[in-house]
C-alpha positions in Angstrom: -158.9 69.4 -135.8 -156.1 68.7 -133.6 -157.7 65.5 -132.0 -158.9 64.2 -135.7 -154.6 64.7 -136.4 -153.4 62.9 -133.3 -155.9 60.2 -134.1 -155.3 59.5 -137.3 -151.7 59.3 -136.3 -152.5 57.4 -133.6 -154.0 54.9 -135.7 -151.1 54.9 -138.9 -149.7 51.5 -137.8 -152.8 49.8 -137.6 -154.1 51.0 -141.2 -150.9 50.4 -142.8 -151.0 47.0 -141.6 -154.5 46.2 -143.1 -153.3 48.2 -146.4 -150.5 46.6 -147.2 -151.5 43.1 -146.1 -149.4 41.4 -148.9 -146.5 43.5 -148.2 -143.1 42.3 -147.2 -142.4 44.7 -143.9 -139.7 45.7 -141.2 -139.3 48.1 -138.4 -136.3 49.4 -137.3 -134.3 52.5 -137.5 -132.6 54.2 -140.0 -128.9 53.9 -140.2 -127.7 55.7 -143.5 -129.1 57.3 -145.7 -127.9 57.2 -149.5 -128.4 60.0 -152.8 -127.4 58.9 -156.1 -128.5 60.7 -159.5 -131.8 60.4 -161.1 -131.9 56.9 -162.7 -129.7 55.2 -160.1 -132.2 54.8 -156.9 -131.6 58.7 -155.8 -132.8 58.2 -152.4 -132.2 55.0 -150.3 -132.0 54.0 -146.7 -131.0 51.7 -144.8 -132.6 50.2 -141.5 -130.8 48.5 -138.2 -133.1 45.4 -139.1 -132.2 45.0 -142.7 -134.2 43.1 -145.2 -132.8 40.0 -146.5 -134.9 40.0 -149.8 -132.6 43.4 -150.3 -129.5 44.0 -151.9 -127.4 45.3 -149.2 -130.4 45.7 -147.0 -130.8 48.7 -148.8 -134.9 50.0 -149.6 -135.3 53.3 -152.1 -138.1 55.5 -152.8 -139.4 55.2 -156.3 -138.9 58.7 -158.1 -142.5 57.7 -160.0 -144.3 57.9 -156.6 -146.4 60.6 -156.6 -145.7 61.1 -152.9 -141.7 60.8 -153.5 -141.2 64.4 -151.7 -143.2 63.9 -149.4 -141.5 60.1 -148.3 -138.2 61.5 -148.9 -138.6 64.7 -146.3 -140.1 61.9 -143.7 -137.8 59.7 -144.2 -135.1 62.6 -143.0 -137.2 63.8 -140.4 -137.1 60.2 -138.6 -133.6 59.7 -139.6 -132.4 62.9 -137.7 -135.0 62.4 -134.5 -133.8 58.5 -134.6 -137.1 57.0 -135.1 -138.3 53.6 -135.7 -140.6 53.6 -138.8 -142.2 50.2 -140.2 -141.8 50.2 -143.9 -144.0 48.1 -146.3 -141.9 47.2 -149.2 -141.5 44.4 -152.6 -138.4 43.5 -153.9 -137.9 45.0 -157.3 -137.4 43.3 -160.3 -135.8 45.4 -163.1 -133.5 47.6 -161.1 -130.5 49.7 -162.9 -127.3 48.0 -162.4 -128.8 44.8 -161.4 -129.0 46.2 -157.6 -132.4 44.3 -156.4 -133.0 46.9 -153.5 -136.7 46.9 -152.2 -139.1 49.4 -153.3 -140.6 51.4 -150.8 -144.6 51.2 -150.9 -145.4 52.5 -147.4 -144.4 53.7 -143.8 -144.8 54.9 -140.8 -143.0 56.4 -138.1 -143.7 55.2 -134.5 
């Protein structure tokens, strides 16, 4: 079981790559981390390689995700270990207070 984990891990990179093909993407680490209130983008980061296409080079975690907790405690784990992580994102369109952050779709940690 072990070896099956450490492959699979092995191998993130190159299946988020061929997932997410159409995907906007940077890698870099994250410098800040942001919490607002439900309805405002709660969770957002920020990378050392920001985005252009992003307000403020700023990328948030879509509370609809069925994954959200799951991103959200990664995300934290390679913030506090200082990580690089290569997030697959899209700029949003219809975001609250006319912020156009990036949606976060996928990512890794390397």
């Amino acid at each position: 079981m072990r070896k099956f984990v450490l492959g699979v891990l092995a191998a993130l990179p190159l299946l988020l790559a061929s997932g997410q093909a159409n995907a906007l993407n940077r890698t870099g680490k994250i410098t800040s981390i942001f919490l607002s209130m439900p309805g405002n983008l709660p969770f957002r980061i920020a990378l050392d390689n920001p985005p252009p296409e992003c307000a403020g080079g700023l990328l948030y975690v879509d509370m609809g995700n069925a994954n959200y907790q799951a991103y959200v405690s990664t995300l934290l784990v390679a913030y506090t270990q200082g990580k690089s992580i290569i997030v697959y994102y899209a700029p949003a369109q219809d975001v609250a207070q006319t912020l156009p952050a990036c949606v976060i779709q996928e990512f890794g940690i390397l």
